[in-house]
C-alpha positions as CSV (number, residue, x, y, z in Angstrom):
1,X,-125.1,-173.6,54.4
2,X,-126.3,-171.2,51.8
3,X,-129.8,-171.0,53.9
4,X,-128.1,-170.6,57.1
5,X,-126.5,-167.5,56.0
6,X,-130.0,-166.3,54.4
7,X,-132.0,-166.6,57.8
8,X,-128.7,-165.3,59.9
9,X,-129.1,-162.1,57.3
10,X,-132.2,-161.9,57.7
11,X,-132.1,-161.9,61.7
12,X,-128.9,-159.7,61.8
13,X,-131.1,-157.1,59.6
14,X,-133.9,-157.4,61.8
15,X,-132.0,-156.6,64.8
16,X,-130.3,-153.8,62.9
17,X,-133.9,-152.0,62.1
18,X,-135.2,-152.4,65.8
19,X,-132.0,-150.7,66.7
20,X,-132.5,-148.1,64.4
21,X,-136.1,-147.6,64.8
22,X,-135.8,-147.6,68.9
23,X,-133.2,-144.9,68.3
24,X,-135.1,-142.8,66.4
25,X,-137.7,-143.1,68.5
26,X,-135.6,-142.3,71.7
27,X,-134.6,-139.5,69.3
28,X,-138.2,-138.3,69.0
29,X,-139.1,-138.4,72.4
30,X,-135.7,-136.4,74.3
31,X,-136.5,-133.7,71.3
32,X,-140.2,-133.4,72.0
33,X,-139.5,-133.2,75.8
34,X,-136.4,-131.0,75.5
35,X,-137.2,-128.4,72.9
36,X,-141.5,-129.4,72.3
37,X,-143.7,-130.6,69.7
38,X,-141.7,-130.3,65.9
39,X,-144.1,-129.2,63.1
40,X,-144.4,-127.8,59.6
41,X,-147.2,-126.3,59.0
42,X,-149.8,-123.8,60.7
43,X,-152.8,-126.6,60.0
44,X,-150.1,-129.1,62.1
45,X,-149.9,-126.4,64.5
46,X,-153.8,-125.9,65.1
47,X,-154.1,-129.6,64.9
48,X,-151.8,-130.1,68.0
49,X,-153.0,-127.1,69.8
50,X,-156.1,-127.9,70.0
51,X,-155.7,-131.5,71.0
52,X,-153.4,-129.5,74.0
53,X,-155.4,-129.1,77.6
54,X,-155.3,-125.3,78.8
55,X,-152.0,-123.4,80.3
56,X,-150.8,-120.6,81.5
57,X,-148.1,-118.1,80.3
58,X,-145.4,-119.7,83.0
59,X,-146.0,-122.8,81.6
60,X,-146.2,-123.0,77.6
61,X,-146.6,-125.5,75.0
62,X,-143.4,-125.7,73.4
63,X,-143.5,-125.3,69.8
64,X,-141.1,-126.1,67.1
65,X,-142.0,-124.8,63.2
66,X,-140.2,-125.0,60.0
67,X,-141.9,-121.9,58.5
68,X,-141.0,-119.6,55.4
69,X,-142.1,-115.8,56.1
70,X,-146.0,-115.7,54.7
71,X,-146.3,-118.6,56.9
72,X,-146.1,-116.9,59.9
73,X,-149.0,-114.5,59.7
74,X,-151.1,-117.8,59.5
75,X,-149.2,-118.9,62.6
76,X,-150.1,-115.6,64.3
77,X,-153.9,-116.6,63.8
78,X,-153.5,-119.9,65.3
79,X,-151.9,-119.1,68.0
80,X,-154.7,-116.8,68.9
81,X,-157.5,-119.0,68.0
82,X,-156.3,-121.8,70.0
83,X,-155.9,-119.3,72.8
84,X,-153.0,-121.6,74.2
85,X,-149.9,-120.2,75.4
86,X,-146.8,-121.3,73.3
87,X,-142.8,-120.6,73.2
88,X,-142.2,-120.4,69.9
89,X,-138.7,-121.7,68.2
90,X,-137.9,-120.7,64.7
91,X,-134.5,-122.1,64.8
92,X,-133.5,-124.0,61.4
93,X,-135.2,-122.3,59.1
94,X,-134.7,-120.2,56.1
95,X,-135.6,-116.9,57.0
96,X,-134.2,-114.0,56.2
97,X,-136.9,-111.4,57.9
98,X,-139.6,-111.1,60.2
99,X,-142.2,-109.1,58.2
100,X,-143.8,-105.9,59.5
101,X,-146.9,-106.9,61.4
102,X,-146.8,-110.3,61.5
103,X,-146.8,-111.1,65.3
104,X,-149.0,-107.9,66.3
105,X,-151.8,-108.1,69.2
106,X,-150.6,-111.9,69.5
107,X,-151.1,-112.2,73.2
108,X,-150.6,-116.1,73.7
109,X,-147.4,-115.8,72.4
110,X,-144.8,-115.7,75.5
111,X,-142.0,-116.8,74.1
112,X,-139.7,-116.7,70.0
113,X,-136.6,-118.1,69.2
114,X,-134.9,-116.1,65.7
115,X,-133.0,-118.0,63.4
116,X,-129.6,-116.6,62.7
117,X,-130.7,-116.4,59.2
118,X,-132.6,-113.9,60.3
119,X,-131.3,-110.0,59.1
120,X,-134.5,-107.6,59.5
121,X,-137.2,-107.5,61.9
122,X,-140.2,-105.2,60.6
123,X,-141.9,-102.2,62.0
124,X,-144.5,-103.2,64.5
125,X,-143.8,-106.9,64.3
126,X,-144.6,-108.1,67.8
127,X,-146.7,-104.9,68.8
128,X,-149.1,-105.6,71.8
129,X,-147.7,-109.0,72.0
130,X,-148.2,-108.4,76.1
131,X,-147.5,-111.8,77.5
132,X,-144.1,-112.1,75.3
133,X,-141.4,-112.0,77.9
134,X,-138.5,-113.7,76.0
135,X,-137.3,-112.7,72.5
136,X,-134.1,-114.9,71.2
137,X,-132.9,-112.3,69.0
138,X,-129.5,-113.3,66.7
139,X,-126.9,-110.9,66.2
140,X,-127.2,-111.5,62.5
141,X,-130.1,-109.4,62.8
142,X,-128.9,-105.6,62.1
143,X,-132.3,-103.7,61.4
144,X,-135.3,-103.2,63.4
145,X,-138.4,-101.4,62.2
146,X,-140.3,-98.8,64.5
147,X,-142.0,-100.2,67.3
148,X,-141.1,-103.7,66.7
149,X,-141.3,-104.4,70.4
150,X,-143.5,-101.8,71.8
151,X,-145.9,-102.8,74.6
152,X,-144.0,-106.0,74.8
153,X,-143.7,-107.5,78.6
154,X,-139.6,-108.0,77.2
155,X,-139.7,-103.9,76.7
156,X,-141.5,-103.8,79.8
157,X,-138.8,-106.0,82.0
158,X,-135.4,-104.5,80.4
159,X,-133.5,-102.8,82.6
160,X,-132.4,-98.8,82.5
161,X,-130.3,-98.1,80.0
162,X,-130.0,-98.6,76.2
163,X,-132.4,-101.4,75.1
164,X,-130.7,-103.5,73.1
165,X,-132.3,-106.7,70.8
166,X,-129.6,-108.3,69.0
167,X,-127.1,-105.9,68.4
168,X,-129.3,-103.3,67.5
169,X,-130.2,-100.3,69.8
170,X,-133.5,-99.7,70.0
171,X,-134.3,-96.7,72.4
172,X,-133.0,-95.7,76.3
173,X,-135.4,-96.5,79.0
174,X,-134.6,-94.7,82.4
175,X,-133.3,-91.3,82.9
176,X,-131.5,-90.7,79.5
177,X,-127.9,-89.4,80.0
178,X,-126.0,-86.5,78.0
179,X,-123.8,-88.5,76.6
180,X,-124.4,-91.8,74.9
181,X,-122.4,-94.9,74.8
182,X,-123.2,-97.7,72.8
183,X,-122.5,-101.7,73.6
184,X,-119.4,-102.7,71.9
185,X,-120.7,-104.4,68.6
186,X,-123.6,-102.3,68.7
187,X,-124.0,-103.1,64.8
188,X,-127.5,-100.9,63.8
189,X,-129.4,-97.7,65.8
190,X,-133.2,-98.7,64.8
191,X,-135.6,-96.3,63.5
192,X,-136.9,-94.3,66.2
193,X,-134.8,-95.1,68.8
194,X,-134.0,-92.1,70.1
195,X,-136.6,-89.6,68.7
196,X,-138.1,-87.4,70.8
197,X,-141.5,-88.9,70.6
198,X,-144.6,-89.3,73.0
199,X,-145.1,-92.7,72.2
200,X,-141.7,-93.8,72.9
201,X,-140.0,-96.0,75.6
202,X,-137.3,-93.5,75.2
203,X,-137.6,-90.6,78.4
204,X,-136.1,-86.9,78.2
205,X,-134.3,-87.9,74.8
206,X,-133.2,-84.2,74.2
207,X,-131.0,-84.1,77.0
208,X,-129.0,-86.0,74.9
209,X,-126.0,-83.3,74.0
210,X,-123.5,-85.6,72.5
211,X,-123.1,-89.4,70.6
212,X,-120.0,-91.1,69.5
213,X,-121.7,-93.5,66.9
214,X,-118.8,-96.8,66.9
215,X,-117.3,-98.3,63.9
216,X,-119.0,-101.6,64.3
217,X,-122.7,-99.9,63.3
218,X,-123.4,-100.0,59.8
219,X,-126.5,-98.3,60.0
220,X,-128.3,-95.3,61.3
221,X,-132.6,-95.8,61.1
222,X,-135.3,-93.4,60.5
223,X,-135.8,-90.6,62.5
224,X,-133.1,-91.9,64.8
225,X,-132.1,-88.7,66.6
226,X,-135.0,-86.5,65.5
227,X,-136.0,-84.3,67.6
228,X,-132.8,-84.1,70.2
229,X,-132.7,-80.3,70.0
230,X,-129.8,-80.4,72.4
231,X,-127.9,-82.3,70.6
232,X,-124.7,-80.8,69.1
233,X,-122.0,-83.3,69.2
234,X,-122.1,-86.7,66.8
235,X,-119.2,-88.8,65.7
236,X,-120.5,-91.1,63.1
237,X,-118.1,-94.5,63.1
238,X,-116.5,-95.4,59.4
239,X,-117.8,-98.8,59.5
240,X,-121.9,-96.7,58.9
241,X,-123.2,-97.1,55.1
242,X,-126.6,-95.3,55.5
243,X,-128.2,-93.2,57.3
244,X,-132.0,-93.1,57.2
245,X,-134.3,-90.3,56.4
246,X,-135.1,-87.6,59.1
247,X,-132.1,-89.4,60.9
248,X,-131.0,-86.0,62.6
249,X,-134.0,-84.1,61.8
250,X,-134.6,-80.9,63.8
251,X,-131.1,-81.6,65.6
252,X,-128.9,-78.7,67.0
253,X,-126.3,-80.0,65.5
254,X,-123.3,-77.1,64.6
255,X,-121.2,-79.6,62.3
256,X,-121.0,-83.2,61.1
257,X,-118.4,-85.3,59.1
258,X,-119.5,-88.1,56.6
259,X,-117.4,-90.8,56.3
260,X,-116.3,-91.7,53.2
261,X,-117.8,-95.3,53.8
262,X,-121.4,-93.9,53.9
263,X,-123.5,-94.0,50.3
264,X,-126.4,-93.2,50.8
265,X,-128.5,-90.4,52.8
266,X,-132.5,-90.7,53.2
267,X,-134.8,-87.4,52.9
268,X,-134.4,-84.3,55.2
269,X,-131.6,-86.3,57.4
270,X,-130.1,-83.0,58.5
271,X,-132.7,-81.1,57.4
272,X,-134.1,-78.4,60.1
273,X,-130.4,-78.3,61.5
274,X,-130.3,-74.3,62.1
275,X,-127.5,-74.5,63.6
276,X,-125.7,-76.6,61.5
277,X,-123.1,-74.4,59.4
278,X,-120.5,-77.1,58.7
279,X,-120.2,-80.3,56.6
280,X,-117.5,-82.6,55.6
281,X,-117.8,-85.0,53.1
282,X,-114.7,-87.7,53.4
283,X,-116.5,-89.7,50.1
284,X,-118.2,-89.7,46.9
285,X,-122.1,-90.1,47.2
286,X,-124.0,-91.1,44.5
287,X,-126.7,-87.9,43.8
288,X,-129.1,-90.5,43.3
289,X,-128.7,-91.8,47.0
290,X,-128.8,-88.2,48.3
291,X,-132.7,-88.5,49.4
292,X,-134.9,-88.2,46.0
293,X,-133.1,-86.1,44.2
294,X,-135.7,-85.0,41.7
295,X,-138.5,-84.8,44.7
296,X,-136.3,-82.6,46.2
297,X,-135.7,-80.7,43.3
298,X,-139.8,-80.0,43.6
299,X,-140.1,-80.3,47.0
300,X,-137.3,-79.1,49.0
301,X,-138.9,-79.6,52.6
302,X,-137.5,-83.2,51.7
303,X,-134.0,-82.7,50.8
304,X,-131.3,-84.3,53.4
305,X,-129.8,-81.2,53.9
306,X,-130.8,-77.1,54.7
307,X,-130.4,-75.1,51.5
308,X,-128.9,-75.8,48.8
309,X,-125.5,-78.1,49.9
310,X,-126.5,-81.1,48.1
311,X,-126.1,-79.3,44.6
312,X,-122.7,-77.9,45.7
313,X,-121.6,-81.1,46.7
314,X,-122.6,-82.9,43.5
315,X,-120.6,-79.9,41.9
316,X,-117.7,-80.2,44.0
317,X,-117.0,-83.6,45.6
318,X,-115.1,-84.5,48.7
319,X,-114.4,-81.5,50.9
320,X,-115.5,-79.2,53.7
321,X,-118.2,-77.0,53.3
322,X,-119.4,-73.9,55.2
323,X,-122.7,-71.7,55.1
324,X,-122.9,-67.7,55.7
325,X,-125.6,-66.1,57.8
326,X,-127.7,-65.7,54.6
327,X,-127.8,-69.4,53.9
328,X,-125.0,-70.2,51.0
329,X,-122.7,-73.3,50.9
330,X,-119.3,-73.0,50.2
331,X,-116.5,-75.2,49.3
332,X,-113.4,-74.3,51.4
């Protein structure tokens, strides 16, 4: 009896292991033909890629990678040795940024999927990367560097109107309007984005007279607005913490109101503002996070401000302040 329960074990666990092996396998297979090849590594990746008959752009290997951030500029390099066109997924990974450069001149690439761990995407990250045409951007992601996307068939193909990735604006393509209004949730303005600029995507940016910045965006990027000599109207939303250096540079703005939930201020932000004769300060920010303080101390064509408002404001806090025809700030 004893025996007969040993072998029916033994067969009952053999069944139970074919089972589980022919469901992993089944597993395998809808995963590999649903979302492509899985892989870890960027020698995995050549490996497979070169064992992979040539494609076009409409139809790309499908790629899955488990990758950590210096990974990727290796994956760059195989993509573009293999000279294979892939649609890349990220998805499930750890990252928490796509580094500056990374992706640049990477013209097999047609397709990336961000993971939502995802928060930064730097400066010219996918630059040149001409046959990308879909970017899977999370709205975790709330900063995007300077030409992250430029000469990108996904710039190329969006259509007029604020250019969006994520929730992050990155520019206006089209005819740009006086007035701007953002996409509700609009959560970052990326650096740049509406500069008046030769190089940009943006067209006619200083026709721009007036922006109403929304509470959901937490950030304003470098050189934003620089440039926009018409405009003279911005409401920044109380949900912004920083706004980047040159932000409003050059600017004809008259007046501006910080909110108190804004600490910190890059270099020259409001800085060739001629116009600009009134400032309101609704919170306390740190002189330390008002540009480089002892740079502009030295050097005052960096200081976020014209003349000298920065040191009246460290002297006098929260308030309104005005400047006279001869260039003094004044608490009132």
């Amino acid at each position: 009896m004893k025996n007969t329960l040993n072998v029916l074990s033994v067969r009952v666990f053999g069944i139970i292991a074919f089972i589980t092996v022919f469901t992993l396998s089944a597993a395998t297979c809808i995963i590999q033909s649903g979302g492509g090849k899985s892989l870890n590594s960027a020698e995995a990746l050549k490996e497979y890629l070169d064992k992979q008959p040539a494609n076009s752009p409409d139809k790309p290997i499908k790629v899955s990678m488990g990758a950590n951030a210096p990974m990727l500029e290796k994956i760059n390099y195989v993509l573009n040795d293999a000279g294979k066109y892939v649609s890349l997924n990220l998805t499930g990974n750890v990252l928490t940024e796509i580094p500056s450069y990374v992706f640049r001149d990477c013209e097999t690439l047609v397709s990336i999927t961000i993971p939502n761990s995802v928060t930064s995407i730097g400066k010219v990250a996918f630059e040149d990367c001409r046959n990308l045409a879909s970017i899977n951007i999370p709205d975790s992601v709330t900063s995007i560097e300077e030409k992250a996307f430029l000469k990108t068939a996904w710039l190329d193909n969006q259509p007029d109107g604020i250019i969006y990735a994520g929730k992050v604006a990155l520019g206006y393509k089209g005819k740009m309007p006086a007035n701007i209004t953002f996409l509700d949730g609009t959560k970052g303005i990326g650096d740049w984005a509406f500069a008046n600029r030769t190089d940009s995507y943006s067209d006619s940016v200083t026709r721009i007279t007036s922006v109403i910045i929304p509470d959901s965006v937490t950030s304003i990027g470098f050189v934003a607005f620089s440039g926009c000599t018409r405009l003279t109207s911005v409401t920044i939303g109380n949900s912004v913490t920083s706004i980047g250096a040159g932000a409003f540079n050059y600017t004809g703005l008259t007046s501006v109101t910080i909110p108190d939930s804004v600490t910190s201020i890059g270099d020259y932000a409001f800085l060739n503002c001629k116009n600009l004769t009134r400032v309101t300060f609704q919170g306390k920010i740190d002189k330390d996070n008002l540009g480089n303080w002892e740079l502009n101390r030295v050097y005052p064509v960096y200081r976020p401000f014209p003349d000298d408002l920065e040191e009246e404001y460290i002297a006098g806090g929260i308030g309104t302040y005005t400047r006279d025809s001869y260039g003094t700030w004044t608490k009132q």
